[in-house]
VOGU-3710 file (C-alpha; in Angstrom, 3 decimals, decimal comma):
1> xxxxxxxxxx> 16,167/118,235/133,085  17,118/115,302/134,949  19,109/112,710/132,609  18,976/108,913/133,941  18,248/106,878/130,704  20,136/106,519/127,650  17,374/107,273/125,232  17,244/110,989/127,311  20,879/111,247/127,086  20,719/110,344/123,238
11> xxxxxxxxxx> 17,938/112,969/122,676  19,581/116,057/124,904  23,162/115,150/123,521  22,170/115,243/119,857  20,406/118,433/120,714  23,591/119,427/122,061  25,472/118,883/119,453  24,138/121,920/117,258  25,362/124,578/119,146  28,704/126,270/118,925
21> xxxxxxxxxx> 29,431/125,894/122,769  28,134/124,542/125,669  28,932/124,695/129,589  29,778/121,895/131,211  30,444/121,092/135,089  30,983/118,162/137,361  30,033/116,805/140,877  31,960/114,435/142,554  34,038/112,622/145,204  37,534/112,109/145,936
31> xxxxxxxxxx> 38,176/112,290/150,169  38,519/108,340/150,300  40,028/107,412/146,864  42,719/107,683/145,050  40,739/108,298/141,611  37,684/110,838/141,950  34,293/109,461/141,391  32,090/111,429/139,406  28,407/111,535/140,689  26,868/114,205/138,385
41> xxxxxxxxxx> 27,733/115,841/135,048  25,710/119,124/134,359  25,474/120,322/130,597  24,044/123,726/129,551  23,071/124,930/125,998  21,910/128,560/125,245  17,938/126,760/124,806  18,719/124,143/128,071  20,293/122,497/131,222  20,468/119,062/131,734
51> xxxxxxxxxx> 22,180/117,118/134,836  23,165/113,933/134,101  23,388/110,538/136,385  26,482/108,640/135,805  25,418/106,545/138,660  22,114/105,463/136,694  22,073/101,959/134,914  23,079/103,379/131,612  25,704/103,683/128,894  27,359/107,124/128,952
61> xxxxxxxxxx> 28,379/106,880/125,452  26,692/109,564/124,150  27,978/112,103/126,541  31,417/111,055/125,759  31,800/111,437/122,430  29,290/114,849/122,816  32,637/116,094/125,057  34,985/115,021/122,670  33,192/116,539/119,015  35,893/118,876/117,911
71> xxxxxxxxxx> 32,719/120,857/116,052  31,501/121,971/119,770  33,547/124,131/122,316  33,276/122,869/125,950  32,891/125,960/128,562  34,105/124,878/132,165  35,060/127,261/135,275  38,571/126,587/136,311  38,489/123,392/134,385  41,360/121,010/135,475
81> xxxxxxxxxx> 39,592/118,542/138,226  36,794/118,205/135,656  38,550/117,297/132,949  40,787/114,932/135,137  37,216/113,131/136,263  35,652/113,186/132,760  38,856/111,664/131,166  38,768/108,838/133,985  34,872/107,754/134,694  34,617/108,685/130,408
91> xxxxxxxxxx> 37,827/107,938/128,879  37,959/111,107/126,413  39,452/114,182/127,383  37,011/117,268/126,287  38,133/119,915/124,004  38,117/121,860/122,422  37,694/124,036/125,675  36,951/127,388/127,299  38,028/127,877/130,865  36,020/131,255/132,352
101> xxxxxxxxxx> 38,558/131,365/135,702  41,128/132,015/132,880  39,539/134,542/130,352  38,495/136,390/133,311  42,024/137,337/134,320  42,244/139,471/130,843  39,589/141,334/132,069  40,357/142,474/135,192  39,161/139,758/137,706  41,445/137,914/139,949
111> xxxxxxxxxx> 43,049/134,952/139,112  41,161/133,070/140,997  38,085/134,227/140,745  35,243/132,001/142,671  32,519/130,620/140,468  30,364/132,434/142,506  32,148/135,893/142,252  32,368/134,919/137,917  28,322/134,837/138,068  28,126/138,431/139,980
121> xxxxxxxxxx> 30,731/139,897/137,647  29,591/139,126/134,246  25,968/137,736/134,852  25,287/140,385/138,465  23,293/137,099/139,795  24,070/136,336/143,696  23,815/132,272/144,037  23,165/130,485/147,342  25,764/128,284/148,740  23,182/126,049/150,780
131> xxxxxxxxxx> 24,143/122,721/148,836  27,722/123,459/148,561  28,917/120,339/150,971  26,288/117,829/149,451  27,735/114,120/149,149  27,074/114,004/145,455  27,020/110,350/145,607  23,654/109,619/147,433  20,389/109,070/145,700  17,929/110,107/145,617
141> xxxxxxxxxx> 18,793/113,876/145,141  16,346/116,300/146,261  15,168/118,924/143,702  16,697/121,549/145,950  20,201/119,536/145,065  19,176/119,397/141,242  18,506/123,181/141,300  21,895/123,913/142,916  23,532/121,701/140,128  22,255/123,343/137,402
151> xxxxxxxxxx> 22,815/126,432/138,466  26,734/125,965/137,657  25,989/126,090/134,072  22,894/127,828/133,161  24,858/131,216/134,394  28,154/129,370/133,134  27,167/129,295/129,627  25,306/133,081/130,014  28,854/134,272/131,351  30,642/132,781/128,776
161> xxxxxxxxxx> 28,927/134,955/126,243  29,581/138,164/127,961  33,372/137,319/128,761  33,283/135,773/125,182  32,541/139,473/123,484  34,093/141,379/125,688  37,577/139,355/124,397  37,048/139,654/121,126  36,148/143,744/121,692  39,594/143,487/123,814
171> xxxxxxxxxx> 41,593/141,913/120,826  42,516/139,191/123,573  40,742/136,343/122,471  44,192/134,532/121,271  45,946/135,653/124,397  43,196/133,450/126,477  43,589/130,850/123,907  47,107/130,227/124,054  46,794/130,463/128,070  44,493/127,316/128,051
181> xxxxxxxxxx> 46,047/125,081/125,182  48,064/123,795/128,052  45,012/122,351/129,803  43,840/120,987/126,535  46,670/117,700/126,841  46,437/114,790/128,598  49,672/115,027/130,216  48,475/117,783/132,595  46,009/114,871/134,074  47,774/111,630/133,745
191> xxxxxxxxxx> 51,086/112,098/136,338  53,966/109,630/135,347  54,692/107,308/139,038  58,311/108,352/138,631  57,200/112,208/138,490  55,128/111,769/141,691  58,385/112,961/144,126  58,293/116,511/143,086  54,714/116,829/144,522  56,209/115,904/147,622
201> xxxxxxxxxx> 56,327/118,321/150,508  59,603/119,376/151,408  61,348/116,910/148,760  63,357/119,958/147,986  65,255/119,945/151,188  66,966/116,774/150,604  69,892/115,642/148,732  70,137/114,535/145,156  70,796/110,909/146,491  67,865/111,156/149,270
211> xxxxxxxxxx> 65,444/112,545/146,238  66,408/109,327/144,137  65,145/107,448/147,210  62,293/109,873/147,391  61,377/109,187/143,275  61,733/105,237/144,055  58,974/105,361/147,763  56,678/108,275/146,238  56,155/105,474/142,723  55,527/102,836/144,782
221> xxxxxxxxxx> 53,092/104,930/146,958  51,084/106,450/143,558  50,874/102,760/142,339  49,783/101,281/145,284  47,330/104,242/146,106  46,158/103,646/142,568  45,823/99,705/142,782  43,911/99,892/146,223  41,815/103,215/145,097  42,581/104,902/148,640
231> xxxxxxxxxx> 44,524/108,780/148,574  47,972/108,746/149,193  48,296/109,532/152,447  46,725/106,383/153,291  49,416/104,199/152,487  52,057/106,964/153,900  52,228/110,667/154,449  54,852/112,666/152,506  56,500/113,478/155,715  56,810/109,562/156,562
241> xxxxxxxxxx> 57,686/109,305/153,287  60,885/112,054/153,375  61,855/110,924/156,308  62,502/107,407/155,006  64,310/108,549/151,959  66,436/110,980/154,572  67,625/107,595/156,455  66,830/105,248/154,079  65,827/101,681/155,558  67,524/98,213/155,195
251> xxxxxxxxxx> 65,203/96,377/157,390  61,465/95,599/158,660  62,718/96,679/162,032  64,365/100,359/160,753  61,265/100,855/158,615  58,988/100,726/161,758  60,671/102,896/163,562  59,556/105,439/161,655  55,917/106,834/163,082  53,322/106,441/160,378
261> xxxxxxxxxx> 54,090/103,425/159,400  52,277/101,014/161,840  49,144/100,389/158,832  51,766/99,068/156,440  51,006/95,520/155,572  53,930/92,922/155,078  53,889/93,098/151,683  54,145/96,740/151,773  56,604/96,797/153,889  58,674/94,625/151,599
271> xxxxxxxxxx> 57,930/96,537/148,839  58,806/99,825/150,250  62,448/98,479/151,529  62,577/97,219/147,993  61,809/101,156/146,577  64,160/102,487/149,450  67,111/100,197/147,880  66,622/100,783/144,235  67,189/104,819/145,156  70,317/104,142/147,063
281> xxxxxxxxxx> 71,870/102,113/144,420  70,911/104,389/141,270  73,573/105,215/139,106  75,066/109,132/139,954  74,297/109,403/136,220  70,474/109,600/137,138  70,254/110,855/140,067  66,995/113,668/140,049  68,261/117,060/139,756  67,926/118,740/142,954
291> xxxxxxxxxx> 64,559/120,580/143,060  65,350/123,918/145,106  63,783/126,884/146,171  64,367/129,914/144,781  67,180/131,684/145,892  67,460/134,716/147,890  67,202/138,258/146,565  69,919/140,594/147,272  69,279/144,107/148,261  70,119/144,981/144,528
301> xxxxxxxxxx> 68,236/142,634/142,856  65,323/143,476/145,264  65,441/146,906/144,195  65,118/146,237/140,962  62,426/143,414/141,200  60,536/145,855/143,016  61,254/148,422/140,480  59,847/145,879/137,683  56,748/144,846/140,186  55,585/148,615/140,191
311> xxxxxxxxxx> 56,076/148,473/136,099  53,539/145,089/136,116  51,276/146,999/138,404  51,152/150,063/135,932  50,278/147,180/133,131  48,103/145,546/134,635  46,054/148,933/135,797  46,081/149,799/132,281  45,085/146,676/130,669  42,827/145,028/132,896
321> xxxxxxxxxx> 44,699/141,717/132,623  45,697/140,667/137,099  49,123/141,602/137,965  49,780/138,123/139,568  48,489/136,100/136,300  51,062/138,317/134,243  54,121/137,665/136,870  54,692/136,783/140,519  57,922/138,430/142,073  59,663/135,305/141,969
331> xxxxxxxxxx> 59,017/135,397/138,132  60,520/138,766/138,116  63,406/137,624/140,491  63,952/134,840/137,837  63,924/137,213/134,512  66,728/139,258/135,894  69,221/136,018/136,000  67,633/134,118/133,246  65,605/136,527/130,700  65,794/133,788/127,620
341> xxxxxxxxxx> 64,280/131,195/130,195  61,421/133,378/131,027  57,170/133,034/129,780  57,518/137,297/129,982  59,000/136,350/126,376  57,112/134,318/125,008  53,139/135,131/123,747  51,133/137,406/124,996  52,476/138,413/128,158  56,044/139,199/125,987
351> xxxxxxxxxx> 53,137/141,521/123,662  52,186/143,157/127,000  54,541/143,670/129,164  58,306/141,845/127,812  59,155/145,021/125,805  58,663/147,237/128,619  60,882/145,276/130,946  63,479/145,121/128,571  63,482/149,020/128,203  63,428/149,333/132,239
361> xxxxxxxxxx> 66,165/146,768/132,676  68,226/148,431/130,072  67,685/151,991/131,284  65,711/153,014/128,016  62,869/154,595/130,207  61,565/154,902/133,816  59,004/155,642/136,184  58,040/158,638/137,706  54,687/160,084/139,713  52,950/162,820/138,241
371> xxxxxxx> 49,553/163,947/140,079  49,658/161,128/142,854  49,633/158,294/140,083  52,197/156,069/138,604  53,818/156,735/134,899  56,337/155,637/132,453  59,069/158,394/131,533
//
């Protein structure tokens, strides 16, 4: 069903509305703007599949507040850029939610598992790609386009039912639930300007003083990007931009002199001198805390992070759930200097694996090989 009026989207949302869950997926557009633009939102019920036209003359009310009913559970496939779009072009964030990319990690997929690769596990459908690099945005769409649209959530909303009882036959139904809640709030879409520096590349490598400078250019960039609606990198690159907070400018002339910043108008010039000033002047008292890499393992602590890597393996084997959605190396690396900090204590990764670590760490038990496999002594 193709949805272009509001007395169609009135009718299918209301429909909607009765069922438990429904799958949802967007289309849109983002190369040459700062904000994405949504061109399509495709809606699935266990009876239906409906692609809606935000670009059509009509009021999208009724699709909002169908997203935002508490009553009905919103299905999505590695869900964040969705909801980011939906909260901008609709103003609600969705919820509650179900993301499939997630609950499929506690059953033995990878981490990252393609939509695509979701449909063949849980559905064993193989889906064509042909429409994959369609510009969303032009109308009219073909039916071939249509097709390929609704495709992400008629088999969305058929996988969600198989992952859906194979949780709850699991016992992991809360473990998945407490894994998404953090996608569920609106500061996970909605970056604060003065947060934008740690998405920097490389902003680690410079000094606390250079990163204040960094914090002070990267909010003027996210504002400006914002105000004009072009990406970043338009107004400057992060490597123009750490290389003015490493030598930070006084004048027009010093500013230039930096490559990659020829398309800067006057009054961005002005303002970015202006940005470059307030983080060399900033008080030592809040200056950003140095963002670093993590440090080096020994050869001790690398022998015993690999010890603890071969553990998570043998969990993961055994449960299903993807060694690297568990723990990455690093996290190990981390646990050994700073166990209290860690997320291997808290929920259900503390239920599957924390205890076990604990026990290694402390000498409690080991690991041996017995008939070419791994196991716990």
């Amino acid at each position: 069903m193709y949805i272009s009026t509001r007395s169609d989207l009135e009718a299918f949302c209301e429909r909607a509305a009765a069922h438990p869950a429904i799958a949802v997926d967007t289309e849109f557009l983002r190369e040459r703007t700062f904000f994405p633009k949504l061109c399509l939102v495709q809606v699935a019920t266990p009876d239906e599949c409906a692609v809606i036209d935000p670009l059509a003359p009509m009021d999208m009310a009724p699709l909002a507040a169908l997203l935002a009913n508490a009553e009905v559970l919103k299905v999505f496939h590695a869900c964040s850029q969705d909801m980011e779009v939906i909260h901008h072009a609709l103003g609600v964030l969705p919820g509650p939610i179900f993301d499939t990319q997630v609950a499929a990690a506690f059953l033995g997929e990878r981490t990252q598992i393609s939509y695509n690769g979701l449909v063949h596990a849980f559905c064993g459908v193989d889906l064509p790609k042909s429409e994959s690099l369609t510009d969303w945005s032009r109308r009219p769409l073909t039916p071939a386009q249509i097709e390929y649209a609704v495709d992400d959530v008629r088999y969305l909303i058929e996988a969600y039912a198989v992952i859906a009882d194979r949780l709850a036959a699991a016992g992991r139904t809360g473990w998945v639930a407490d894994e998404i809640a953090p996608l569920t709030r609106l500061e996970h879409y909605v970056l604060d300007p003065r947060s934008a520096y740690r998405r920097v590349k490389r902003v680690s490598s410079l000094t606390r003083r250079q990163q204040a400078v960094a914090r002070e250019l990267a909010a003027w960039r996210e504002r400006r990007a914002a105000d004009r609606d072009i990406p970043r990198k338009w107004v400057i690159s992060d490597e123009v931009l750490v290389a003015l907070a490493r030598r930070p400018p006084k004048t027009e002339t010093e500013l230039k002199r930096v490559r990659g910043t020829e398309q800067l108008s006057d009054r961005d010039v002005a303002a970015a001198l202006e940005a470059a000033q307030r983080g060399t002047r900033c008080p030592a008292e809040n200056l950003p805390n140095v963002v670093r890499t993590r440090r080096a393992a020994t050869p001790e602590t690398e022998s015993v992070t690999d010890l603890m890597f071969a553990l998570l393996r043998l969990v993961s084997e055994r449960s299903g759930v993807a060694t690297s959605f568990i723990a990455s190396r690093d996290d190990l690396l981390d646990y050994i200097d700073h166990p209290d900090r860690s997320p291997l204590r808290d929920g259900w990764r503390f239920e599957l694996v924390g205890t076990l670590i604990d026990d290694l760490l402390a000498g409690d038990i080991g690991l041996t090989v017995k008939d070419g496999n791994l196991e716990i002594l």
